[in-house]
TORKOL-4160 file (C-alpha; in steps of 0.2 Angstrom, whole numbers, padded with zeros to 4 digits, m for minus):
416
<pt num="1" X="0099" Y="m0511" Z="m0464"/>
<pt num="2" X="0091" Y="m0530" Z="m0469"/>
<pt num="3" X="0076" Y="m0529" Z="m0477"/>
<pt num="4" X="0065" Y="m0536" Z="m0461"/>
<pt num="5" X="0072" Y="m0520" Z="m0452"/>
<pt num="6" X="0063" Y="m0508" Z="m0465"/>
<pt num="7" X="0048" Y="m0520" Z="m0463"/>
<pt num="8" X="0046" Y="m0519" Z="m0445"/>
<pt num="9" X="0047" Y="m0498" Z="m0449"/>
<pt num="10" X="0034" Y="m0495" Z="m0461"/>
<pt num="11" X="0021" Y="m0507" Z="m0453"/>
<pt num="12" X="0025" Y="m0498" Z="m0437"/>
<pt num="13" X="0024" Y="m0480" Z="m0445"/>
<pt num="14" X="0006" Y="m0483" Z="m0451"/>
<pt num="15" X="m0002" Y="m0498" Z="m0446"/>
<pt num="16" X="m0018" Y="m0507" Z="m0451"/>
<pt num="17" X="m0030" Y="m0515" Z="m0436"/>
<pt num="18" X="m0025" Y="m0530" Z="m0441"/>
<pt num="19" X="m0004" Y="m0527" Z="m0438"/>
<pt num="20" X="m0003" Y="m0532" Z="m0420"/>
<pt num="21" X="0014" Y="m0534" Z="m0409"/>
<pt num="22" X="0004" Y="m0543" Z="m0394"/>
<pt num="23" X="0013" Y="m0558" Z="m0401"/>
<pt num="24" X="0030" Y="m0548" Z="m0398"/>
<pt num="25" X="0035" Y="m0549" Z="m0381"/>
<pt num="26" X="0050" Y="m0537" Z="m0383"/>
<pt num="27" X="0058" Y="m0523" Z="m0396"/>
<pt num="28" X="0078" Y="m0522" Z="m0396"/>
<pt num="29" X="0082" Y="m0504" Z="m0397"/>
<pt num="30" X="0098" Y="m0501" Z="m0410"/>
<pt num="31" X="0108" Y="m0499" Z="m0396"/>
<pt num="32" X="0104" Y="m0515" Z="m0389"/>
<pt num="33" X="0092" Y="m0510" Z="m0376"/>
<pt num="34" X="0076" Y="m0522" Z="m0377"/>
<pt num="35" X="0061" Y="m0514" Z="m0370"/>
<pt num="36" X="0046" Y="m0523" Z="m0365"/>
<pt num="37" X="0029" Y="m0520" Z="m0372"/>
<pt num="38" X="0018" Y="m0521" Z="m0361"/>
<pt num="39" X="0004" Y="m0507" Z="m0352"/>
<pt num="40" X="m0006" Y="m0492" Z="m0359"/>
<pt num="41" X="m0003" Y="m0474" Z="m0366"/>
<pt num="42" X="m0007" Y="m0467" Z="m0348"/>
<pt num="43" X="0003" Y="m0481" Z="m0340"/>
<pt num="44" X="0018" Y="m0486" Z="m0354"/>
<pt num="45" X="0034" Y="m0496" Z="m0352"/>
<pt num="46" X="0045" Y="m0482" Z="m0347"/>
<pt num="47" X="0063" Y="m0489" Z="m0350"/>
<pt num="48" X="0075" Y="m0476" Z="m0354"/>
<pt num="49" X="0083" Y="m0485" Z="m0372"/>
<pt num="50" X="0094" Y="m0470" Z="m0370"/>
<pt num="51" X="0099" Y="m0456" Z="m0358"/>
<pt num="52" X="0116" Y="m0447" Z="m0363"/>
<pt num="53" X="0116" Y="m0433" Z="m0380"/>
<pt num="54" X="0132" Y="m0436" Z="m0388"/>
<pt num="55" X="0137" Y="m0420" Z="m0393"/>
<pt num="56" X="0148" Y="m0418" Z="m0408"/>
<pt num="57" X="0158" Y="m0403" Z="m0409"/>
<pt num="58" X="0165" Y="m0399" Z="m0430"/>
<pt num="59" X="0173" Y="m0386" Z="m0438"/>
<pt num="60" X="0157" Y="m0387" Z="m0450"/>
<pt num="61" X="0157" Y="m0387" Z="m0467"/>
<pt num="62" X="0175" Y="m0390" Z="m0471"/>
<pt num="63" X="0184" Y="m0406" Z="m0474"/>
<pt num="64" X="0188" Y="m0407" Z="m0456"/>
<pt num="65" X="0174" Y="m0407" Z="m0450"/>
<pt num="66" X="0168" Y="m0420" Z="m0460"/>
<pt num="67" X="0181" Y="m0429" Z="m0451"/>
<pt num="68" X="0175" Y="m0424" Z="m0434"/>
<pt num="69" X="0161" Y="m0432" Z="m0438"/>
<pt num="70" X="0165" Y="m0448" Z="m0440"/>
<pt num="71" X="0177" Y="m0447" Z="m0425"/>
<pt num="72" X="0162" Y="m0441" Z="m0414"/>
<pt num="73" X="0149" Y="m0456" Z="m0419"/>
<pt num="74" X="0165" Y="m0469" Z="m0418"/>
<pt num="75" X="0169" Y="m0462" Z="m0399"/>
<pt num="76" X="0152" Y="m0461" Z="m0395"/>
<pt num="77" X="0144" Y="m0478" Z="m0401"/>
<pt num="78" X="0157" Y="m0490" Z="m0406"/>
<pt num="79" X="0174" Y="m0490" Z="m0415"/>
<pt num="80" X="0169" Y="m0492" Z="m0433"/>
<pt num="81" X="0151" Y="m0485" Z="m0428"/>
<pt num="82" X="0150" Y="m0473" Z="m0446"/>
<pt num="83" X="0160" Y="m0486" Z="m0457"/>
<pt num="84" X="0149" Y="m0500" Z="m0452"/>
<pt num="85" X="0132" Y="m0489" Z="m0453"/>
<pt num="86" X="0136" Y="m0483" Z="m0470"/>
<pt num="87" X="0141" Y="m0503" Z="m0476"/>
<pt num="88" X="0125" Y="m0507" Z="m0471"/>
<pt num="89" X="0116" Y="m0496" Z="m0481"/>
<pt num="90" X="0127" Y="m0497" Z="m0496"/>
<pt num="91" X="0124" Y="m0518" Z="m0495"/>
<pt num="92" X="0106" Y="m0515" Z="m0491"/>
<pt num="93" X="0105" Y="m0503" Z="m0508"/>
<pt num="94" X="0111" Y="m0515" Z="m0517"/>
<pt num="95" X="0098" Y="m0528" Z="m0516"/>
<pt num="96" X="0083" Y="m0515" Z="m0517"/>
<pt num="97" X="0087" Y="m0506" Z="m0531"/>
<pt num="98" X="0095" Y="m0509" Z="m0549"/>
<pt num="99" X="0113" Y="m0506" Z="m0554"/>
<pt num="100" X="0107" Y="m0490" Z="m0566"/>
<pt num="101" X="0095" Y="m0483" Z="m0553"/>
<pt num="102" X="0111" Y="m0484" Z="m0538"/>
<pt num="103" X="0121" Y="m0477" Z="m0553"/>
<pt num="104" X="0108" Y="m0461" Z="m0555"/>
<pt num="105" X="0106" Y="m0459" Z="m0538"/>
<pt num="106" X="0125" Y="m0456" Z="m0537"/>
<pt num="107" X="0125" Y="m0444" Z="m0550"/>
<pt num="108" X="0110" Y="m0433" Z="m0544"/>
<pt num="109" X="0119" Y="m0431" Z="m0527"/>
<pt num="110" X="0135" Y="m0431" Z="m0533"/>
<pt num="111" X="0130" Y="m0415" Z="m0546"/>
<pt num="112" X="0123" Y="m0407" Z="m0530"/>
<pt num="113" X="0137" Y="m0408" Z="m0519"/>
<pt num="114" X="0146" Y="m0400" Z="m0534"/>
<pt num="115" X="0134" Y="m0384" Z="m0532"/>
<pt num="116" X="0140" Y="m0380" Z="m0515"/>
<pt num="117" X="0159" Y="m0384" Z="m0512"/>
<pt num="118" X="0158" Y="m0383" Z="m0492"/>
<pt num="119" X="0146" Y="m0397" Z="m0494"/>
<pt num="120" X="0157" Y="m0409" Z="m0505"/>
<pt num="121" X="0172" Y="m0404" Z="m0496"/>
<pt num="122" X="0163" Y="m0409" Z="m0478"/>
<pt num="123" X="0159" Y="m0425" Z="m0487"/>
<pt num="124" X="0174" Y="m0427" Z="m0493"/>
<pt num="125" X="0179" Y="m0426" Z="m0474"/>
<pt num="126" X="0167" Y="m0440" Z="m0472"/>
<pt num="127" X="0175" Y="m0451" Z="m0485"/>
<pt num="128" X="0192" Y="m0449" Z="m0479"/>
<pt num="129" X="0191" Y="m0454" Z="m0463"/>
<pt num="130" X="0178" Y="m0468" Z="m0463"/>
<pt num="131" X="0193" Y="m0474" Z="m0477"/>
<pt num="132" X="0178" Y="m0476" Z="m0490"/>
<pt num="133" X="0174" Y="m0467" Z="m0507"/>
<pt num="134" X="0162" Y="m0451" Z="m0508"/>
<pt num="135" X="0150" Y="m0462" Z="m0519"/>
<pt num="136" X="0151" Y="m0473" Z="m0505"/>
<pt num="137" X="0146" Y="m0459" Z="m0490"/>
<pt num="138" X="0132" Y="m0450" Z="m0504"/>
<pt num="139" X="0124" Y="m0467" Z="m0507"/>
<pt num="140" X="0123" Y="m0468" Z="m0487"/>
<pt num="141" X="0114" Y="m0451" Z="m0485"/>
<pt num="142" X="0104" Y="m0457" Z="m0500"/>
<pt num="143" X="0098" Y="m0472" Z="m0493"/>
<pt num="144" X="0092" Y="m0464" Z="m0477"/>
<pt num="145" X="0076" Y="m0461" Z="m0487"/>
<pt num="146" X="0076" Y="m0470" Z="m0502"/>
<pt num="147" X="0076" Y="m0488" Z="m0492"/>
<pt num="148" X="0064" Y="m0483" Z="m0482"/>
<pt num="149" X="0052" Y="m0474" Z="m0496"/>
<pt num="150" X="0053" Y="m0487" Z="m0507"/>
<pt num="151" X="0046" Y="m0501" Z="m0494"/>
<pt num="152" X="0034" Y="m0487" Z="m0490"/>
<pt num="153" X="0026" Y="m0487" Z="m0507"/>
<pt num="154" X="0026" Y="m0502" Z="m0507"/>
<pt num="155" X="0014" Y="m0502" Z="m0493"/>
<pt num="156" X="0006" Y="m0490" Z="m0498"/>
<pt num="157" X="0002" Y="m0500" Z="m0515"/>
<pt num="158" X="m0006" Y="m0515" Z="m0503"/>
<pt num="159" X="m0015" Y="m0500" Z="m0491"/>
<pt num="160" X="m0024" Y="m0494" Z="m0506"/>
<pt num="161" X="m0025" Y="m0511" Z="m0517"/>
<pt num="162" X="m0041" Y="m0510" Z="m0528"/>
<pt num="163" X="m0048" Y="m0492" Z="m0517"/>
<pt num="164" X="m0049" Y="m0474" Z="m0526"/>
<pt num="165" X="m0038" Y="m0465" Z="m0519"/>
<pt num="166" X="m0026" Y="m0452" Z="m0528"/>
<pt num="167" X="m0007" Y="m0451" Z="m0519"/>
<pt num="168" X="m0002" Y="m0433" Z="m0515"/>
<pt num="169" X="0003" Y="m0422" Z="m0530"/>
<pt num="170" X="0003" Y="m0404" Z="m0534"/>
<pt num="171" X="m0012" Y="m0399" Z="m0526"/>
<pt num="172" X="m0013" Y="m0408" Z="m0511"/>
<pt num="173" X="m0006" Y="m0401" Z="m0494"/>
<pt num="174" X="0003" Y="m0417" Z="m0483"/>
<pt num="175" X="0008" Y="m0418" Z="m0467"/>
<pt num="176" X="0020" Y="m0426" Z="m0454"/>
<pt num="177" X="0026" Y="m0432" Z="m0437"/>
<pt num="178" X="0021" Y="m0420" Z="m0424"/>
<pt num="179" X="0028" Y="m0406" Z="m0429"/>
<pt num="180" X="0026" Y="m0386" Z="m0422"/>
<pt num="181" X="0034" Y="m0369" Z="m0427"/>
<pt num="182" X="0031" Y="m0351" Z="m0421"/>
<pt num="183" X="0035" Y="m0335" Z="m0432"/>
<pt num="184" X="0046" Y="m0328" Z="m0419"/>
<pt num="185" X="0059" Y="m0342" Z="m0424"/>
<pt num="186" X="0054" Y="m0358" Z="m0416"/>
<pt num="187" X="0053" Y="m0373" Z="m0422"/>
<pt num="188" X="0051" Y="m0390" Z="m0410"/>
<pt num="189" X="0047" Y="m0409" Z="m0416"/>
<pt num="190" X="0045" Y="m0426" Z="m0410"/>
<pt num="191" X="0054" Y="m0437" Z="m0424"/>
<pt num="192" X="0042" Y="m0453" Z="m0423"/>
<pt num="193" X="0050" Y="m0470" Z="m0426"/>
<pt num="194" X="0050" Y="m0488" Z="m0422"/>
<pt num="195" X="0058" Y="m0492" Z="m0405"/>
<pt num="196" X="0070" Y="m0505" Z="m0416"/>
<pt num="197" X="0077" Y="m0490" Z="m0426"/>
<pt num="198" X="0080" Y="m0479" Z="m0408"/>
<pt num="199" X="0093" Y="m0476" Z="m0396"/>
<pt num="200" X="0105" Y="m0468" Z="m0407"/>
<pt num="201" X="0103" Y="m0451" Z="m0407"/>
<pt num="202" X="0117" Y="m0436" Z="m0406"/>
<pt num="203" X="0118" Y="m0419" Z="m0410"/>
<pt num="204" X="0133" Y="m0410" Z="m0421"/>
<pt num="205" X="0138" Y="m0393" Z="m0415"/>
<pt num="206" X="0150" Y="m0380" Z="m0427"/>
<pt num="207" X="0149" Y="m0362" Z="m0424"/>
<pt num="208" X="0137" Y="m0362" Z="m0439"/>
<pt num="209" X="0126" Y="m0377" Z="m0437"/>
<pt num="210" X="0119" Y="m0387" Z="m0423"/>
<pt num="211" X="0111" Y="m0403" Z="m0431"/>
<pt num="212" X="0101" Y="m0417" Z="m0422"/>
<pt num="213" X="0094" Y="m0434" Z="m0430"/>
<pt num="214" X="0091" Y="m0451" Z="m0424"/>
<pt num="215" X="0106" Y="m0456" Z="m0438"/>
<pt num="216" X="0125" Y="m0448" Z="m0443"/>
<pt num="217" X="0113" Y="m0449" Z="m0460"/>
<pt num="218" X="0096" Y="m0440" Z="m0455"/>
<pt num="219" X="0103" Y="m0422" Z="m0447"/>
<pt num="220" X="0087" Y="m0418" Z="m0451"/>
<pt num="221" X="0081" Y="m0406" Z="m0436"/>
<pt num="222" X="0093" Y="m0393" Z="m0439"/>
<pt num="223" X="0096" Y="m0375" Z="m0435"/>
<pt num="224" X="0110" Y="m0361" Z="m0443"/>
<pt num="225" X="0113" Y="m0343" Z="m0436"/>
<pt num="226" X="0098" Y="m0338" Z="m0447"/>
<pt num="227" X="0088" Y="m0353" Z="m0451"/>
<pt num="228" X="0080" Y="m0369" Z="m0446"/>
<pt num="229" X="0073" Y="m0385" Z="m0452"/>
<pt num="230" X="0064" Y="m0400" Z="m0448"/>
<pt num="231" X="0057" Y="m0417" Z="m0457"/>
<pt num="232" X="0042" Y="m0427" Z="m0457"/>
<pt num="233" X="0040" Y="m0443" Z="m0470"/>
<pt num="234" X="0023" Y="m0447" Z="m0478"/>
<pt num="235" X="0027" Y="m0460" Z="m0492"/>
<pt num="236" X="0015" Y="m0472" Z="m0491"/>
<pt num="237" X="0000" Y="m0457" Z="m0497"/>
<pt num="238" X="0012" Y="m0450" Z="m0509"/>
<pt num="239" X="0024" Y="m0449" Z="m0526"/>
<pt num="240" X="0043" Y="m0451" Z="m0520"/>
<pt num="241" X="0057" Y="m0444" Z="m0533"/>
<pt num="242" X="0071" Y="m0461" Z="m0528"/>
<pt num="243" X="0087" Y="m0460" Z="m0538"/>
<pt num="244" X="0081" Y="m0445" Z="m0545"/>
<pt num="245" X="0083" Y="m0435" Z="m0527"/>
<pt num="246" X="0095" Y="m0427" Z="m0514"/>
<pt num="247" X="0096" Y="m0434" Z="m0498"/>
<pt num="248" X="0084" Y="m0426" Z="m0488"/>
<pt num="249" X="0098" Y="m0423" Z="m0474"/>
<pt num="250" X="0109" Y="m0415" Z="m0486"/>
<pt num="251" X="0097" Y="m0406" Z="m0495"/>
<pt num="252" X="0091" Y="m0396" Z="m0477"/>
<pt num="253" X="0109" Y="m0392" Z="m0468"/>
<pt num="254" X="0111" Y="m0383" Z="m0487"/>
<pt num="255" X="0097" Y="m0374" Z="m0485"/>
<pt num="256" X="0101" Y="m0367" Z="m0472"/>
<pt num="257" X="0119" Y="m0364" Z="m0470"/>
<pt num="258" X="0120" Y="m0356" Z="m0488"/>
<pt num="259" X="0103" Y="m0345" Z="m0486"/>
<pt num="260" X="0098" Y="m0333" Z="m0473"/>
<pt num="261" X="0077" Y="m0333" Z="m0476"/>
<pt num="262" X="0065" Y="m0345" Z="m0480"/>
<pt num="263" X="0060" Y="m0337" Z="m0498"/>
<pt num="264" X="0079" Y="m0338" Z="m0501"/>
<pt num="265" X="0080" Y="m0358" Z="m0496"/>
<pt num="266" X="0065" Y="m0359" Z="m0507"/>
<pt num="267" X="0073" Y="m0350" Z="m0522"/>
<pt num="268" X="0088" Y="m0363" Z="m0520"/>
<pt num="269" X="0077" Y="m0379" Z="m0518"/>
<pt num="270" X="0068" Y="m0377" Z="m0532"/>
<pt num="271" X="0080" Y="m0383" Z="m0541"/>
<pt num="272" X="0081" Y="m0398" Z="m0535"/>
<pt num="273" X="0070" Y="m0413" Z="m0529"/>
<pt num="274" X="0072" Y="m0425" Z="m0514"/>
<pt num="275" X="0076" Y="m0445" Z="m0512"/>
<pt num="276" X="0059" Y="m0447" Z="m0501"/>
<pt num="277" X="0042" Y="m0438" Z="m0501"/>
<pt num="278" X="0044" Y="m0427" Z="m0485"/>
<pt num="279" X="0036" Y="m0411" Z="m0477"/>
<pt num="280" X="0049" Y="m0399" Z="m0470"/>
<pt num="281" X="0046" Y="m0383" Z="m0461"/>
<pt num="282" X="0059" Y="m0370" Z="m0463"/>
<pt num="283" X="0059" Y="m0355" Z="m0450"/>
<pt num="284" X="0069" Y="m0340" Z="m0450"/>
<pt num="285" X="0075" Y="m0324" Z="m0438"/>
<pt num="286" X="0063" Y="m0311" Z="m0447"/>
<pt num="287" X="0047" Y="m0321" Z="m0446"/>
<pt num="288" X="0047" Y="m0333" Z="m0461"/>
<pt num="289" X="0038" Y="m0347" Z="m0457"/>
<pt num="290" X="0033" Y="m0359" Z="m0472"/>
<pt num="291" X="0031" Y="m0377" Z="m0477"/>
<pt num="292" X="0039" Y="m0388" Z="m0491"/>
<pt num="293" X="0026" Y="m0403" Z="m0495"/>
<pt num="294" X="0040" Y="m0412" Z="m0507"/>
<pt num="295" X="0033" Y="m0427" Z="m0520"/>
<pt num="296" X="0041" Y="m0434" Z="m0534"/>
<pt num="297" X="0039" Y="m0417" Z="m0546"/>
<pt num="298" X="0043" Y="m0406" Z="m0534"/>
<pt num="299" X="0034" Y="m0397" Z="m0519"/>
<pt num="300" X="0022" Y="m0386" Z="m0515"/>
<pt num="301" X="0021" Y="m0375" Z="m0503"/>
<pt num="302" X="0011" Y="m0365" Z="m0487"/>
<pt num="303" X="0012" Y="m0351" Z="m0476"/>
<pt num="304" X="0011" Y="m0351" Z="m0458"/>
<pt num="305" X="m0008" Y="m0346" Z="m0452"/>
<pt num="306" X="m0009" Y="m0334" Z="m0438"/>
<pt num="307" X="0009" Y="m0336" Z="m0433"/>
<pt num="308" X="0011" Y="m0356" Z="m0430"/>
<pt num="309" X="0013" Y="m0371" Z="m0441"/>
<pt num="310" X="0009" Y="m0388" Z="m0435"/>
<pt num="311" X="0012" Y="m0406" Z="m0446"/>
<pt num="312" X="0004" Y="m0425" Z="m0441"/>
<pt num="313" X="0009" Y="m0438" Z="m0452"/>
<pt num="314" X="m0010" Y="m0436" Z="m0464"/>
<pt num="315" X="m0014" Y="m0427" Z="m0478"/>
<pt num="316" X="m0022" Y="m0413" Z="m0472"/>
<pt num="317" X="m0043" Y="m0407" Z="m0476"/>
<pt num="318" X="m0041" Y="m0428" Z="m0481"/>
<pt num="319" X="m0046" Y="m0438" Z="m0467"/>
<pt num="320" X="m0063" Y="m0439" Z="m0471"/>
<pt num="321" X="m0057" Y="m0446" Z="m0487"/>
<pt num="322" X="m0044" Y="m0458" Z="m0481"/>
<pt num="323" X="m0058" Y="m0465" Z="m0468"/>
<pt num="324" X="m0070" Y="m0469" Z="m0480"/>
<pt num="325" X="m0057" Y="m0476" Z="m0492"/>
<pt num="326" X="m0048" Y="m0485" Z="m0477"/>
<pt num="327" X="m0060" Y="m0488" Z="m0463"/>
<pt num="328" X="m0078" Y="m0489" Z="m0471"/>
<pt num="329" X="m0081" Y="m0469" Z="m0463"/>
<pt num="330" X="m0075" Y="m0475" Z="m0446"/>
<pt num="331" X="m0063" Y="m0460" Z="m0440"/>
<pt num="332" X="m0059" Y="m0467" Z="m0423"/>
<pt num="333" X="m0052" Y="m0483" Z="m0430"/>
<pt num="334" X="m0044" Y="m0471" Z="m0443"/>
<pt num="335" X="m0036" Y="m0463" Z="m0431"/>
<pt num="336" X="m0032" Y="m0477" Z="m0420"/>
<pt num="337" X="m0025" Y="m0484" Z="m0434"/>
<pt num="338" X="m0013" Y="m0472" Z="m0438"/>
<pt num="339" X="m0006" Y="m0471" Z="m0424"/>
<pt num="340" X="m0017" Y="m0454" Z="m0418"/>
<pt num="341" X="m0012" Y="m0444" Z="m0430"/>
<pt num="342" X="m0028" Y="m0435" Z="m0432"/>
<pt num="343" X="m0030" Y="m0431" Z="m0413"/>
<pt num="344" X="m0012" Y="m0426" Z="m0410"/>
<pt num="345" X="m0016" Y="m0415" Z="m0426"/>
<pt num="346" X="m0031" Y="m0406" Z="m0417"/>
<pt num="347" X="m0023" Y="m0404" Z="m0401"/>
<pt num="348" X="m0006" Y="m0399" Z="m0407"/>
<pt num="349" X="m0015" Y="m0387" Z="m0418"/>
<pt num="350" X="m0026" Y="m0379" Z="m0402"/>
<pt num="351" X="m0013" Y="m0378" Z="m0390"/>
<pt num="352" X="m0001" Y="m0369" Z="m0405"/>
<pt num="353" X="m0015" Y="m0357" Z="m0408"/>
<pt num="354" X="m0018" Y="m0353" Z="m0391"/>
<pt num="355" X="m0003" Y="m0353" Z="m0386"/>
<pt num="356" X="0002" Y="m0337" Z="m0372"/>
<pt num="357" X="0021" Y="m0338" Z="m0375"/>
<pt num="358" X="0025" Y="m0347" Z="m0389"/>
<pt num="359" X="0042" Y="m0348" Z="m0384"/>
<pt num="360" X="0055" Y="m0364" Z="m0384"/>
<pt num="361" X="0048" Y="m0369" Z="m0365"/>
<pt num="362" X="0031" Y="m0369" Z="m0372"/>
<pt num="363" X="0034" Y="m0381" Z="m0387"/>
<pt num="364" X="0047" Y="m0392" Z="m0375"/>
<pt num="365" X="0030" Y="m0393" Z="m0364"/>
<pt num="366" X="0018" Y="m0400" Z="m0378"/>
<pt num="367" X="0032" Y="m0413" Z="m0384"/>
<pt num="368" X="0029" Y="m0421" Z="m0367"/>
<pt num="369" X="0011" Y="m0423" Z="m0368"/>
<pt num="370" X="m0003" Y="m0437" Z="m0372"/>
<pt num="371" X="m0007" Y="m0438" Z="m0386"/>
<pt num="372" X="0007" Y="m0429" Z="m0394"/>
<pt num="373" X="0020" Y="m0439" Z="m0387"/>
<pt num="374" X="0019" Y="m0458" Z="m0391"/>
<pt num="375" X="0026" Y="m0470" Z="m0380"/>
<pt num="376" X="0029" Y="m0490" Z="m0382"/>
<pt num="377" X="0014" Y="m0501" Z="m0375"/>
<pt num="378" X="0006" Y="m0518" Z="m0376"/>
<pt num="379" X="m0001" Y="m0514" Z="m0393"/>
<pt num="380" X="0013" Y="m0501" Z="m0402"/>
<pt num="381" X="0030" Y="m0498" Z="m0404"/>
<pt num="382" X="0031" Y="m0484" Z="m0413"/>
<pt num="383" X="0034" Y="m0470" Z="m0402"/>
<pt num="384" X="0042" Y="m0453" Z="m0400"/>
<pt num="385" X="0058" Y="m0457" Z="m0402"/>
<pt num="386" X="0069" Y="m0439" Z="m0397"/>
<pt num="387" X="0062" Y="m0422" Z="m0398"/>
<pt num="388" X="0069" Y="m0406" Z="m0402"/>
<pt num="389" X="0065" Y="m0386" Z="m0404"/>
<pt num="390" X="0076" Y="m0374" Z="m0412"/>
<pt num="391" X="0076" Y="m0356" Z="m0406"/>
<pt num="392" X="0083" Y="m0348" Z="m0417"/>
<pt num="393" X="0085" Y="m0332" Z="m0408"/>
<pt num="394" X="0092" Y="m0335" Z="m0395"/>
<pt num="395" X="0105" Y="m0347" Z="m0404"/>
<pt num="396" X="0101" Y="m0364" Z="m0395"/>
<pt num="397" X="0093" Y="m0381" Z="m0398"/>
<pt num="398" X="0086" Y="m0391" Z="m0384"/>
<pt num="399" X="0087" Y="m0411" Z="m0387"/>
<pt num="400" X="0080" Y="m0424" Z="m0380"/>
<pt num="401" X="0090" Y="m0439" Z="m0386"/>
<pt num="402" X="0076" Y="m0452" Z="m0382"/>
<pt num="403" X="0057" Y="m0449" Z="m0374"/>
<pt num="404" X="0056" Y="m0431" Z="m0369"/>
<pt num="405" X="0045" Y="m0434" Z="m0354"/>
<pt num="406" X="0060" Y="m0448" Z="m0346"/>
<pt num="407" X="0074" Y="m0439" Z="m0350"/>
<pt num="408" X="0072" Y="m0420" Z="m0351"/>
<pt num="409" X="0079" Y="m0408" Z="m0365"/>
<pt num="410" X="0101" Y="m0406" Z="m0363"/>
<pt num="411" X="0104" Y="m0388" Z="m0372"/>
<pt num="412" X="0116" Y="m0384" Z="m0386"/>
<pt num="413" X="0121" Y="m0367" Z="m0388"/>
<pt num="414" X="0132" Y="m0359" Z="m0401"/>
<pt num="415" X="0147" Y="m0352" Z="m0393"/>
<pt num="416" X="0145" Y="m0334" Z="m0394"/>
């Protein structure tokens, strides 16, 4: 990942007025699909950048199935898919971060895969089939979120360059991509990204786990037989932990896999902090329903209100602040600005609390829908990306590997 590839990112993820792509005539998708930009919201390019859900069946947290893992993305994507992702990032690492920062980053992950032994021996599966060291494969995970958080902060610094504005900490409450979870154990998201870092996505499938993310490095939006998880990044408004975290992918198929609650993924997440300042909502089977707002010392946390949870990528009760520091009190070019956040928190928010059903259909509905779903235009290219809702009950995920509304959701059920 070159550095004008994180660039492109973090502009896209939140954007000044004065960012414009009307000079860029077309975005190339990672899987070489270039889509136009060109026409509104209401009348967007609708090119499909990618239709088929590779599914990835492993014998989960086992060094097998770390193997199996690496074979699925190679027969999916290309030969050397997995050895050549991770070589990216490992050469990308080394020009962004110091030889003693890359050498603590190591040592954090490496001291956590050590606390669960089905994690270390999965990636030790990893490492021995992508013929690569395990430093090699943590650094990988790890620089999912520590590329990108860096180059975040580093935005952020210009964002708020000579403004008041305090970055998230202890007592703020932060929020996401578009995210919504019921306490009957459902949890849905549209994962939010550039068009350039799209067209990749898959799903891993064990009779324990079913993970999906728009990487093999970013299983983010994941779901066990008790549990599920999902990911939202807000760097550039807050503190990020760096060498001194666990990849945020790791740190969430833990959490659930070795836990059968929420207070229980909170109890074993305390002790740790992650690479990149995210908010994660953990559901579970008996009603637990909570939100992990993670910054460099930690996270905080909050409960579901009358039965639903929804994240947009703002600090939440802050816009009013964030307009005046930003856009002189104006909350429309606030909002335009990043990328609607505030409207599709309000309406994500009404259509959750109102909600009849609140079922997986319901969620799989609002995914599709203006302004929740973001789609490529004349001005934008940061769009909804793939979608995904987790019922944990019924022991499915529904995936959308590209733009919900173009290609539908393909279900992926545990076996029995």
């Amino acid at each position: 990942m070159k550095t004008s590839f994180l660039a492109a990112a973090l502009t896209a993820v939140i954007a000044l007025p004065s960012f414009a792509t009307s000079d860029v005539n077309t975005v190339t998708s990672l899987n070489g699909v270039e889509v136009v930009l060109q026409g509104t919201q209401a009348e967007p390019n609708n090119v499909i950048v990618q239709a088929e859900l590779p599914v990835i069946e492993f014998d989960g947290l086992t060094f097998k199935g770390g193997q199996q893992i690496v074979a699925g993305y190679n027969d999916a994507f290309s030969a050397t898919y997995y050895q050549d992702f991770a070589k990216r990032y490992n050469d990308e690492i080394k020009e962004e971060f110091t030889a003693e920062e890359i050498k603590k980053a190591v040592a954090v992950n490496n001291a956590f895969i050590e606390d669960f032994p089905r994690m270390k021996a999965f990636i030790e599966g990893i490492a021995d089939a992508s013929g690569a060291s395990v430093e090699h494969i943590l650094l990988a995970f790890w620089a999912e979120d520590a590329l990108f958080s860096k180059s975040m902060l580093s935005f952020g610094d210009q964002l708020f360059d000579g403004k008041d504005f305090t970055r998230h900490g202890e007592d703020d409450k932060i929020k996401g991509c578009t995210a919504v979870g019921f306490t009957n154990g459902i949890l849905g998201q549209n994962m939010d990204l550039p068009l350039n870092m799209s067209g990749e996505s898959a799903t891993w499938k064990s009779d324990e786990l079913i993970a999906s993310g728009p990487s093999p490095f970013h299983p983010v939006m994941s779901m066990s037989r008790n549990m599920a998880s999902n990911t939202n990044t807000i760097d550039a408004f807050s503190t990020v932990a760096l060498e001194n975290g666990i990849s945020i992918g790791l740190m969430y198929i833990t959490a659930i896999t070795h836990n059968v609650s929420v207070d229980e993924a909170e109890v074993m997440m305390s002790k740790y902090q992650i690479a990149g300042a995210a908010s994660t909502t953990l559901a579970d089977k008996k009603g637990g329903l909570k939100t992990f707002e993670w910054h460099a010392n930690g996270f905080k946390t909050f409960d579901q209100e009358d039965g639903y949870i929804v994240h947009t990528n703002h600090p939440r009760d802050r816009e009013q602040e964030l307009t005046d520091v930003l856009y002189d009190g104006d909350l429309y070019e606030f909002n335009k600005a990043m990328k609607e956040t505030v409207s599709r928190y309000e309406v994500a928010s009404a259509y959750a609390k109102y909600d009849l059903e609140r079922s997986a259909g319901s969620i799989k509905d609002l995914l599709t829908q203006r302004p929740i779903l973001l789609a490529p235009t004349a001005d934008n290219y940061f769009i909804s990306s793939m979608s995904n809702v987790s019922d944990i009950n019924a022991g499915c995920q529904y995936v959308a590997p590209y733009r919900p509304d173009l290609t539908g959701f393909t279900e992926v059920c545990f076996d029995n």
